[in-house]
N, C-alpha and C positions, 0 to 999 in steps of 0.2 A: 504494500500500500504506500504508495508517494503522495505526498501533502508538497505544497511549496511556500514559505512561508517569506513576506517581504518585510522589512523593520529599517525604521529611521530614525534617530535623533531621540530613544530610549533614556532615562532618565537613568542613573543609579539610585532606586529610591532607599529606605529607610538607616537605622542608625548602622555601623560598622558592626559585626558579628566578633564576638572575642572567642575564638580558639585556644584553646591550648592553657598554657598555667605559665603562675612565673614567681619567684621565690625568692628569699633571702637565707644565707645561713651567718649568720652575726653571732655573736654572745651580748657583745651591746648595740644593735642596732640606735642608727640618731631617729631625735621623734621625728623628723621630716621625711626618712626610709621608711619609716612604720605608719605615718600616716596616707604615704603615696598607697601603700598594699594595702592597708585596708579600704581604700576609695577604689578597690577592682572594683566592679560588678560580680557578684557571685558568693563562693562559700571559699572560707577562710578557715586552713587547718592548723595549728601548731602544735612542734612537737620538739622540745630543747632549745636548741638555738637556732632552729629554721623553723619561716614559717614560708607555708605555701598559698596561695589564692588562685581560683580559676572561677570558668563557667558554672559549674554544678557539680552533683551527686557523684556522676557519670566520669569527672576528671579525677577522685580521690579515691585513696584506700587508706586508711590509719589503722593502726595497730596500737597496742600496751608501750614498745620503745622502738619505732619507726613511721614512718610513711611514706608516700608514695602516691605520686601525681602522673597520669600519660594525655599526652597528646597525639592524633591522629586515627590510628586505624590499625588494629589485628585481626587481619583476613582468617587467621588458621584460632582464633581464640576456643573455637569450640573442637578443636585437634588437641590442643593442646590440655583443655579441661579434660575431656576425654581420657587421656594418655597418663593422668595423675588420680588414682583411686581417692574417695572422697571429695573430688573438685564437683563444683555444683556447674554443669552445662547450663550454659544462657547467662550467669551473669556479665558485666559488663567488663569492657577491654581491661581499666586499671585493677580489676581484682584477679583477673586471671593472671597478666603480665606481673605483677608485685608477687603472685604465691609462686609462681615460674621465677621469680629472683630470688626470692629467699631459701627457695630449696635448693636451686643450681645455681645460683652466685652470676659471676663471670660467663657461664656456659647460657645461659638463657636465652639474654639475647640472639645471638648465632640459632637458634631455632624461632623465634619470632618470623612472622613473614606478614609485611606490608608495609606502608608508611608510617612510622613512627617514631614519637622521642619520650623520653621520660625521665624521672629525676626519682634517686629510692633515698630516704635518709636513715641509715640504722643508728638508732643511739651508741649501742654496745659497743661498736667498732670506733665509733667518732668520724665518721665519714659521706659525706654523700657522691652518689653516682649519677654522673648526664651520660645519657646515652642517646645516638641516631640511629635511627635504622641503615642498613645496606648499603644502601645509595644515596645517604643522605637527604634523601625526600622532605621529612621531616626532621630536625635537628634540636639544638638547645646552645642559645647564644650562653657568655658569662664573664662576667668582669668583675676585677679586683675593687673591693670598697676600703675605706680604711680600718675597719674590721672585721671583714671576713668577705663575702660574694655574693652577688646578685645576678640572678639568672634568669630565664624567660624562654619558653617554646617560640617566642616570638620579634623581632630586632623591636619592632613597636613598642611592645610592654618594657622592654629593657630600659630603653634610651629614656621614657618615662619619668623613671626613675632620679632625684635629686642625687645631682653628684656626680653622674654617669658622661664622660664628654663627649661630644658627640663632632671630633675632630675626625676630617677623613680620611683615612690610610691610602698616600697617594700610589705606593707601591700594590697597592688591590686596584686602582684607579687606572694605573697605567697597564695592568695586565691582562684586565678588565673590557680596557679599551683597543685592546689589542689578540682578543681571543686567545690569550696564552693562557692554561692552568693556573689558578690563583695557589696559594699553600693550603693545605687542607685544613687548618682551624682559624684561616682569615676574614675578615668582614672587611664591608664599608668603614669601617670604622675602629680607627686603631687603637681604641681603649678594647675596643672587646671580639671578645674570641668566639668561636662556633666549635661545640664536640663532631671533629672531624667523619666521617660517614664508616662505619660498620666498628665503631669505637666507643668505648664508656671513660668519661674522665673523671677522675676521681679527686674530689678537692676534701679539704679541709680548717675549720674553724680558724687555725694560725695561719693561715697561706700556702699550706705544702699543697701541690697537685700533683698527678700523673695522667697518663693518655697509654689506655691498655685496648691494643684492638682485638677485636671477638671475631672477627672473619675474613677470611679472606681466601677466593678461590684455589683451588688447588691446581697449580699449572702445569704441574709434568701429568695429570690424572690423563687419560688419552682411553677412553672405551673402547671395545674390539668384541661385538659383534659378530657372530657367524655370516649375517645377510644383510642385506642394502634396507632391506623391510623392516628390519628389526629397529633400525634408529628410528624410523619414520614411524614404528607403531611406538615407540617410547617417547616422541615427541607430540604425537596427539595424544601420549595420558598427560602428559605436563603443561601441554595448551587446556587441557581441558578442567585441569585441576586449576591453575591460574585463574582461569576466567572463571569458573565455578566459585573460587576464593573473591574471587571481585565480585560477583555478584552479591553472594553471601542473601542475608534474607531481605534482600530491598524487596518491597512492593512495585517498584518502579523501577525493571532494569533499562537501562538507556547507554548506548553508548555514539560516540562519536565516530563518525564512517566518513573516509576519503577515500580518494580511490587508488589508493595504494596496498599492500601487503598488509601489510603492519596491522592498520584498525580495522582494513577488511577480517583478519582473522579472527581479531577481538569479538567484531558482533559477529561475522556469521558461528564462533561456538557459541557464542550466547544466546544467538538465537536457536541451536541445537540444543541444548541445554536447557531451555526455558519452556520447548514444547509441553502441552500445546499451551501455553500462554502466550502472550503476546509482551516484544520486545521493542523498544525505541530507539528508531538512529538517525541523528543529524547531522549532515552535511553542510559547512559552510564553502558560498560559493559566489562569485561572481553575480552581479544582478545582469540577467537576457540584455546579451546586445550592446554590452559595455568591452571596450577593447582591455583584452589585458596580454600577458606579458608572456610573449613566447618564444620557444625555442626549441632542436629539433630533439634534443635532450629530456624535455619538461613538458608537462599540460598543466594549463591553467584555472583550465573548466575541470572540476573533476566530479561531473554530476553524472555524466556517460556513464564512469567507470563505476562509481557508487552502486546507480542505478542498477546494474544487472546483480552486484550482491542482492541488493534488497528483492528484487525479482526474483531471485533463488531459495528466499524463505521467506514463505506466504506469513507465519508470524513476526513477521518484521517490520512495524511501520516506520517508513518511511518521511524527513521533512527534508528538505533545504531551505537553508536560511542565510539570506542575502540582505545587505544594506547598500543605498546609493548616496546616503549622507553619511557624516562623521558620528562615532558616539563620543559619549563625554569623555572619558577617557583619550579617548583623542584631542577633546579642542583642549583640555585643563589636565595633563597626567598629574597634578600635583593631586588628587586624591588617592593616585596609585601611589604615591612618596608616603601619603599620610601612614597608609593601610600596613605598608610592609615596610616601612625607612626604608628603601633603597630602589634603584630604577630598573627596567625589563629592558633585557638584552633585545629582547623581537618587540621594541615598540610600538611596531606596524601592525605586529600581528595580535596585543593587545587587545585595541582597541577592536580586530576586525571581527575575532573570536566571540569577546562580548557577548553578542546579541547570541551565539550559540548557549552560554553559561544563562542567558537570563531563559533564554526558551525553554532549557532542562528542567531549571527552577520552576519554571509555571506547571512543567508538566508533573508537578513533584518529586522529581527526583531529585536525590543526594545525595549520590553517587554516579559520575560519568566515567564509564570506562573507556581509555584511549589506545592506541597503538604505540605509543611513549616506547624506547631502548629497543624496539625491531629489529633494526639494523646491526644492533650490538649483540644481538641473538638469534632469534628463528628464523630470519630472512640476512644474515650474515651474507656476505654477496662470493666470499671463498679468493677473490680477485689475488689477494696477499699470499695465497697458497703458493702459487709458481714463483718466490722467493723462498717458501719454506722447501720447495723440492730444492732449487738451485742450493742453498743452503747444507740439503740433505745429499746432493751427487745425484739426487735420480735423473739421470741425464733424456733418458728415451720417454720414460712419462711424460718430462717438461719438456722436448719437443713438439709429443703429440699435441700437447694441448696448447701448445704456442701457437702453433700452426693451426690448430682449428680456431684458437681465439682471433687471431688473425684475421685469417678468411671472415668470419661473425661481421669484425669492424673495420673491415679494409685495409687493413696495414700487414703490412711484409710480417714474416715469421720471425726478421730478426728483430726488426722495430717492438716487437709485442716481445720479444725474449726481453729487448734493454729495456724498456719501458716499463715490465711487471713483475720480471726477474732478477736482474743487473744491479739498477740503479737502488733499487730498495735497501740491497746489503749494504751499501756504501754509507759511512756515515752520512747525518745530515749535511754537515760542513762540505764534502766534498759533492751532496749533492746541489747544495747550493751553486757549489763554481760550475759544475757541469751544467747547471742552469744558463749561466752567468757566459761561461764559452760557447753556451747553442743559442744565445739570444733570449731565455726562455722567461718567462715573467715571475717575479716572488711573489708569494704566498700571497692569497685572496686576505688574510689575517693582517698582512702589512700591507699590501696596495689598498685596500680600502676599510683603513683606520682613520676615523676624527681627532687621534691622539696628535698633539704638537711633538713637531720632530725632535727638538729639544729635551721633550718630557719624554719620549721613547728613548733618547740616546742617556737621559741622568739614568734611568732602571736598568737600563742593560736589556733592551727586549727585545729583539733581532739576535741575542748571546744566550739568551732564556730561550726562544723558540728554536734553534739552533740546539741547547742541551737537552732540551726535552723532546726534541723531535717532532715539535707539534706541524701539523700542515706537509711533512714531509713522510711517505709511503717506506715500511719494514713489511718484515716478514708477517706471519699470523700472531705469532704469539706477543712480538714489540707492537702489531696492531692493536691487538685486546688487551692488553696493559695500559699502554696510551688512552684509547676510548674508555677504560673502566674510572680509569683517574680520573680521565675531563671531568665524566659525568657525577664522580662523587666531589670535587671541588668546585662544580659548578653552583651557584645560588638557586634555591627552588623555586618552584613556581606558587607552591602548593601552596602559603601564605596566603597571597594576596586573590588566591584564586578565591579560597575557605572563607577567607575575610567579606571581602565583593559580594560576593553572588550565592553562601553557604554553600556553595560544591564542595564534595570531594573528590578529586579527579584520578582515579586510579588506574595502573600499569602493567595489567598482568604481563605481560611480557618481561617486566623486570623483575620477576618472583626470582626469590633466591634457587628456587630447586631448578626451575628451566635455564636461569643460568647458567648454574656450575653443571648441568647437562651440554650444554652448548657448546661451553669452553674447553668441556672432552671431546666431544667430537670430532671424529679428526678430517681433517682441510678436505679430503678427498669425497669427502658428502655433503659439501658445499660448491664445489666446482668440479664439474667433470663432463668431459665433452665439450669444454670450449662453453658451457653453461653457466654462468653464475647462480647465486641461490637457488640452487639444485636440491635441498634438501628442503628449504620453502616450499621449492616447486609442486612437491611430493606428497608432502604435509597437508597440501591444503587443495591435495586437489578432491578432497571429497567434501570440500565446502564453498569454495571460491569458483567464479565460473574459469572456462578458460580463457578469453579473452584477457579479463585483468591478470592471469598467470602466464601469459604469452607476453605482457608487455614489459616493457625494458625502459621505458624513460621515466620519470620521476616526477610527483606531483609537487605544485609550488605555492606556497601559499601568499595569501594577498597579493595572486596575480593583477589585480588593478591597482596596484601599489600607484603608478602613476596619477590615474584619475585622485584617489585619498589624497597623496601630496600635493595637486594643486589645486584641491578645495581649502588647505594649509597653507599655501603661499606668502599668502599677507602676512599672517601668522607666524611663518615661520619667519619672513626677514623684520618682524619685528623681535624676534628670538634671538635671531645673531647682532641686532643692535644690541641688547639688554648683555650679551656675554659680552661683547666690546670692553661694558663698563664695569665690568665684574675682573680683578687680576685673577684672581684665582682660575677664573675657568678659561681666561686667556693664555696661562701660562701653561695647563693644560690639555689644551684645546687647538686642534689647528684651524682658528678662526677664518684667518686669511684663505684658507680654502673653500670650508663652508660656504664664503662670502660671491667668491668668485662664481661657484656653482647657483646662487643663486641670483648674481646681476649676469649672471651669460644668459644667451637665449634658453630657452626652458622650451626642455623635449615635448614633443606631441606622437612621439613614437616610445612605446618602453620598449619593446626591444631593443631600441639602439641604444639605452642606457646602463644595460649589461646591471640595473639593478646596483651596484657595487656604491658607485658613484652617489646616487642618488638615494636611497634605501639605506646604507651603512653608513658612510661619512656624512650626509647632508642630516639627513633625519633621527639617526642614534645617535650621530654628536649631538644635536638639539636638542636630544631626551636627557642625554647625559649630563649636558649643559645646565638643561632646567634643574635636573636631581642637584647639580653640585652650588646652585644657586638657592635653593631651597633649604640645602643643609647649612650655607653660612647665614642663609637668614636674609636673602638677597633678592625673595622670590616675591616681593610685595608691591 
């Protein structure tokens, strides 16, 4: 069933939604500490020299000499009550997770699976524990007081807080602005720190802490399989366990569907999974007849491809949902600065998503399940494999498949050997010069940054992208290492999403169990025949039509990026006036470029704007701009 639905100029309506919990552990908190927490909204526990405040019932567990606060979401809670004799099945995420702490300690989390963070405080030991899930999805900021910590599921509740400075850490700023890895317990903000993602840190009343991590893949694991079938039937128990954990008992399962791999798989098991009831999926898309942004690489429209999912399971209703004006979030992001203290890397895609988070909302749901970490898993593309052969000596394998990959894209066998094989082994350093001797262009990270050249060359980030390899092609296994980092030192979304619109936007694809499945897997059921995600291919073909499993180019979002930015025009060259008069974001910031892109003629083609230009430097420097005007106080 296709619904199509149009939205314009939507309101963000009522108060800010509080997530999460946020805490102090003192022995003598000051009154202005003690009266910030208790002016939370909500229920206020104490227990020795911490006290904790959140939303309600649902965020606490207390005990005789501990307690214990969770924010977010345990998909497996009722796995895990289950799995412990006398656990009462059904109660709520923080009582299941806290009796899971107190019996296995340090091991608990490492079995947890979903978005989450939490704070346990035991009297007896003298110590409390922050902890993030997996992926860092959901986290737990915290910062030194002058005596003892204050902490926060949220940068909002933190910064709060009397006392707390809220100075920017330009070394996160410039990394930031430069797509390179930030450190993994960094913020915005250099008074305070984030428990780094599959890690519990453990502080205490005097100031001693530590940072003890609970997981972490296992790299050399490699499964072996008698048959080709066997992975592919182990991969539909763990797609189907994932999405079955995302669903979990909403009334209202809904997920979000493009026409890609990724969220196609998401709703079409959910919609297998949910028969016969009936399941919700929106597409955001372009409004009919608006030019957007193409290439022979990319689709812009991805209602086609959607469309034949949803056409393949009759309990599937179907909407798209399109806007041809700005939403608020667009014309003023300073409510997104409010919500979450800090700015959205995809600006653009913000605001254009929106109107999908409010649609969900109406439809009551509370959970949107997305295609989120795909690519880092079940649709893995294997491409990096023909360096793990070269690497390995398999000399006749890696021809075959040179040569057929070849033939696929046009290019000679030896071109596809250096290309996908060769150059990958090579350090990055030296692949840069070989760059540099073929004429060839640096990294999409460094040509289209809004960072001032200046403030790239004080951090050392062209010497950082270089030691980390980022933007620059290895083998399989320096690929999955690289992309697991990004994605656990990356800032979530999940905040401001919870906040905005009460979503919870969940990822089965990132479940710990299909991952560390994935990461065993070995390369050659991932690419074979000249195939890419070949083991996607497989997976999914008893749910996905063929056509969107036949296709090879890549969906894009906010293909009318163009038309959005010059509804902003005026807007934005009143944006690059305002940085002018701001040193900070001058020094920053590469204004003078900004500036130039905006008094040169102004494109009426996107595609000849390669997006980069336009999209990254013009309009994420002017998000970023705004954030860093907002935080000195500049934004009035």
């Amino acid at each position: 069933m296709a619904v199509s639905m149009g939205l314009s100029g939507r309101k963000i309506s009522g108060e800010l939604n509080e997530p999460g919990f946020a805490g102090l552990l003192c022995r003598h908190p000051s009154d202005d500490v003690l009266h910030r927490i208790a002016s939370y909204p909500g229920r206020r526990v104490d227990c020795g020299p911490v006290q904790l405040t959140g939303p309600g019932d649902r965020t606490f567990s207390k005990g005789e000499n501990h307690a214990f606060a969770f924010a977010g979401r345990l998909v497996n809670a009722r796995e895990l009550a289950a799995d412990r004799p006398g656990s009462a099945i059904g109660r709520h995420d923080a009582v299941t997770a806290m009796e899971r702490v107190r019996h296995d300690g340090l091991r608990a989390p490492g079995k947890f699976r979903g978005h989450f963070a939490f704070a346990h405080w035991d009297e007896a030991a003298g110590c409390l524990w922050l902890a993030s899930d997996h992926l860092g999805r959901r986290t737990v900021f915290y910062t030194r007081l002058e005596d003892g910590w204050a902490f926060a599921s949220s940068l909002r509740r933190l910064l709060a807080l009397p006392g707390v400075s809220r100075q920017l850490d330009e070394g996160f700023l410039a990394a930031a602005l430069s797509d390179v890895p930030v450190e993994p317990d960094a913020t915005w903000y250099a008074a305070v720190r984030r428990v780094p993602a599959a890690s519990v840190v453990e502080l205490h009343a005097d100031g001693k802490q530590a940072v003890r991590q609970y997981w972490c893949p296992d790299w050399g694991r490699r499964l072996a399989y008698r048959k080709d079938d066997d992975y592919v039937e182990q991969a539909r128990v763990l797609l189907d366990q994932a999405v079955a954990r995302g669903i979990g008992q909403s009334e209202t399962v809904l997920c979000q569907l493009s026409g890609g791999f990724d969220s196609g798989a998401v709703a079409a098991t959910a919609a297998r999974l949910s028969m016969p009831g009936r399941i919700h999926a929106l597409t955001v898309a372009p409004p009919h007849g608006m030019p957007v942004f193409e290439h022979p690489s990319i689709f812009g429209d991805e209602r086609p491809l959607a469309g034949t999912v949803a056409a393949m399971h009759p309990n599937m209703v179907w909407e798209t949902v399109s806007s041809a004006g700005l939403h608020p979030l667009d014309e003023n992001p300073t409510r997104l600065f409010v919500t979450c203290a800090a700015p959205a890397r995809g600006a653009l895609s913000a605001g254009w998503y929106a109107p999908l988070f409010e649609r969900a909302r109406d439809l009551g749901a509370r959970t949107i399940l997305t295609g989120g970490m795909g690519n880092v898993t079940l649709s893995w593309d294997g491409l990096c494999g023909l360096a793990s052969m070269a690497r390995r000596g398999e000399w006749g394998r890696l021809l075959r498949e040179a040569r057929r990959l070849g033939r696929q894209n046009g290019i000679s066998t030896a071109a596809a050997l250096r290309r996908y094989a060769i150059l990958p082994l090579l350090p990055p350093r030296l692949q840069a010069r070989w760059a540099e001797f073929r004429n060839g262009s640096r990294p999409e990270g460094e040509r289209f940054s809004a960072i001032h050249p200046d403030f790239a060359r004080a951090y050392r980030i062209s010497e950082r992208r270089l030691a980390l390899g980022q933007d620059y092609p290895g083998d399989t296994l320096a690929m999955q290492r690289r992309l697991l980092s990004y994605v656990q030192s990356s800032p979530s979304t999940a905040d401001w999403i919870d906040a905005l619109f009460g979503m919870d936007a969940y990822t089965p694809l990132a479940d710990a169990d299909l991952l560390e499945f994935c990461f065993a897997v070995p390369e050659e059921q991932y690419f074979r025949d000249g195939q890419t995600r070949w083991l996607a291919r497989r997976v999914l073909a008893d749910r996905l039509p063929p056509d969107l499993l036949r296709e090879t180019r890549r969906g894009f979002q906010c293909a009318e990026f163009l038309h959005r930015l010059t509804l902003q025009r005026e807007q934005m060259r009143e944006g690059i006036a305002q940085l002018e008069r701001s040193p900070l974001a001058s020094r920053i910031l590469d204004v003078d470029r900004m500036r130039r892109l905006m008094t040169g003629e102004w494109p009426t083609d996107a595609a000849s704007t390669g997006f980069g230009e336009y999209g990254a430097v013009l309009h994420r420097g002017l998000h970023y701009g705004q954030f860093i005007r907002w935080a000195e106080g500049g934004n009035q």
